[in-house]
C-alpha positions, 0 to 999 in steps of 0.5 A: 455181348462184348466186342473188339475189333482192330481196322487199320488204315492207309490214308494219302494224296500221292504215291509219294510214302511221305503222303501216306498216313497209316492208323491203327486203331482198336475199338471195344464196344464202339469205343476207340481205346487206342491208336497207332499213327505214322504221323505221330510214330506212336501209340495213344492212348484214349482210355484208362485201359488204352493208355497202359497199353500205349505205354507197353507197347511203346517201349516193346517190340509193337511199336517198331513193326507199326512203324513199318506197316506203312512202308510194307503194307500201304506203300506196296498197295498204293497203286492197287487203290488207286488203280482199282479206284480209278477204274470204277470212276 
């Protein structure tokens, strides 16, 4: 069988939104074939498939909602992490 899955992630030092980096990446079979990062505001792509998404999602409506998951979903949960994880320690 094949399989395909997406894992989004929020990596940072502080609560600070510069210090947060959001990914995105999509997997097919343990293959990463592509990736969105904040930091890099875009997508890339790693594979034959990979690239031409990265290029039409560049230029469409992908992009523009990616680049605010890192405002609306790891901004807003920031303190939920860390509370949670400091809690536990």
């Amino acid at each position: 069988g094949f399989l395909h899955y997406v894992v989004s992630d929020c990596e940072f030092n502080s609560s600070k939104l510069n210090d947060i980096e959001y990914t995105e990446s999509y997997y097919y079979n343990k293959l990463e074939i592509i990736r969105f990062s904040s930091s890099v505001g875009k997508y890339v792509g790693y594979t034959e498939h990979g690239i031409k998404n990265a290029e039409r999602w560049n230029n469409g409506p992908e992009v523009i909602t990616s680049r605010g998951e890192r405002e609306r979903y790891c901004f807003r949960n920031v303190g939920v992490f860390t509370e949670s994880a400091l809690t536990k320690s």
